[in-house]
N, C-alpha and C positions, 0 to 999 in steps of 0.2 A: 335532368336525369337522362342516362343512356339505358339501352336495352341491351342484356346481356346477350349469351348463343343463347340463353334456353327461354330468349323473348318477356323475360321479366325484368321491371325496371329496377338497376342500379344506382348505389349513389356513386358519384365521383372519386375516388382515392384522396380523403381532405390529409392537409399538413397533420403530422403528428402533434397533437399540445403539445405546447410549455411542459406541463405536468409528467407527459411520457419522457419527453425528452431528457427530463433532468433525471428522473427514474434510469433510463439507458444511459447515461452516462453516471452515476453513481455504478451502478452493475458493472461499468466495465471499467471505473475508476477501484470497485471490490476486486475486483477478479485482479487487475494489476498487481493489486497491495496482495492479492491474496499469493501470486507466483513469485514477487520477492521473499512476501513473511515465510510461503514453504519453503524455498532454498534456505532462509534464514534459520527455520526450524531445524532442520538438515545436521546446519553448520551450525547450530548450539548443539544439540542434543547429539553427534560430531565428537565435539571438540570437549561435551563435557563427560563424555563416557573415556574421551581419551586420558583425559585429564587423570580421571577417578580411578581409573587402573592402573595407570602409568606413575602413579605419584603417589605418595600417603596423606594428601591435602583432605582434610576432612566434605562432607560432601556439597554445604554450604558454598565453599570456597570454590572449588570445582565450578559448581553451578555459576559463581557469579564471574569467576573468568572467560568461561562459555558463553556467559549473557553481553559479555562486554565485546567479543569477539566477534557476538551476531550482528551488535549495533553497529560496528562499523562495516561490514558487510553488506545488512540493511542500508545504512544510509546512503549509499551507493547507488545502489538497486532501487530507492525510492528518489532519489535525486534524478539520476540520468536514463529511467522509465518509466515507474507508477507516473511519478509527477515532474516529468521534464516540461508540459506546456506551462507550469504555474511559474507565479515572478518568480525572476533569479535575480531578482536587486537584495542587498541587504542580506550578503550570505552570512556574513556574519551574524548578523538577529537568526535566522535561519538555524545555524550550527546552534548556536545555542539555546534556540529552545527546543531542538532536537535533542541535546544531550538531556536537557532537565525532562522533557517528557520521559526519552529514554531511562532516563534512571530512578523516576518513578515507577513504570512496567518494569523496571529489575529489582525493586523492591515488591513487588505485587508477587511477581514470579519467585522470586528467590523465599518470601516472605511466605506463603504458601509451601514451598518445599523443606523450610524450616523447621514451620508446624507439626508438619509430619514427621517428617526426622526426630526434633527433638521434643517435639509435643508428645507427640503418638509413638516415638519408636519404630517408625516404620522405613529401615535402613536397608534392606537387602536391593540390592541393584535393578531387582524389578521395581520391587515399593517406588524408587527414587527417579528414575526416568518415568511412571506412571505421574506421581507428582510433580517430576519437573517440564513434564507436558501440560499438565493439567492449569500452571503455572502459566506457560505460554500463551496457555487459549484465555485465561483471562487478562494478561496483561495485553495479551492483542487486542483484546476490543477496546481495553480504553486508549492503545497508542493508535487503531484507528482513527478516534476521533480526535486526540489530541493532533495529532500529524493532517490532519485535513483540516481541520480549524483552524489550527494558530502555527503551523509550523510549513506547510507547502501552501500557500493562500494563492486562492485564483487571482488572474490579473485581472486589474481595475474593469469595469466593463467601456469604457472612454479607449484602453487599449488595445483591449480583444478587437473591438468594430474597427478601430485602426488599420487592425491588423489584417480581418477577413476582408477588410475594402481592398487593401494592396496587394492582397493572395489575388481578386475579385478580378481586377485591374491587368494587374500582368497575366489572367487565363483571358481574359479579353484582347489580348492584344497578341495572342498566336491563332496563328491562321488556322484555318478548320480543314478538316479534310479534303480533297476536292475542290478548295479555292486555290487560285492561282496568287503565287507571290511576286509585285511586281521587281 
């Protein structure tokens, strides 16, 4: 134990657990997914108000051209930032269980704004972007987990250590400040 200024003992600054660490990087693997899915929000709810005014496509229809226009948008955004460290072997397995999850969350969301529309009747352009958000936020939680589970998977842990050793490696072998190079 050290003594702090105010002459009372300290403990050490110990490593962060296991436990925090994967907490902090889940929070900041959320936050990622969370500034693509908003741009994706955006560019659905976009593309489906453009849709729904610009066109006579009933509002269904609208919705799921809107949804299909965010997926690909989304996959993008989650490929080359939320989850650019995870494997990139096997894009193909990849894309397609991206599309299948996807298009599960476009039935969840579309499926829900259905309801209301032609369940409920509830069609006036606020009703329909109220439901077609409402849509959104639940299809987004389960394409959060399907997309972290089975569709951006971490790299083996045999590869990561691979990897941090040769990051490890070559910071080791640049010179420090103040030493001379011969």
């Amino acid at each position: 134990m050290e003594r702090g200024s105010s002459g009372s003992r300290t403990a050490r600054s110990a490593p962060p657990s296991a436990a925090r660490q994967r907490f902090a990087r889940l929070v900041r693997e959320a936050a990622k997914f969370g500034a693509v899915g908003g741009a994706g929000v955006l560019v659905n709810l976009l593309v489906f108000n453009l849709v729904r005014h610009t066109t006579e496509l009933q509002v269904v229809r609208a919705s799921v051209i809107a949804t299909v226009v965010a997926i690909a948008f989304n996959y993008v955004g989650f490929r080359y930032f939320t989850y650019r460290d995870r494997d990139k072997s096997g894009r193909t397995k990849e894309l397609t269980l991206f599309l299948l999850f996807s298009a599960v969350g476009l039935v969840i969301e579309n499926g829900l704004l259905y309801a209301a529309t032609y369940g409920f009747g509830w069609d006036s352009p606020l009703q329909s972007n109220i439901f077609k958000f409402v849509g959104i936020g639940v299809a987004t939680l389960f394409r959060f987990w399907s997309y972290r589970t089975w569709v951006f998977r971490t790299l083996p842990a045999m590869e990561a250590v691979a990897s941090a050793e040769s990051l490890l490696a070559r910071e080791a072998k640049k010179p420090r400040t103040g030493q001379r190079v011969p």
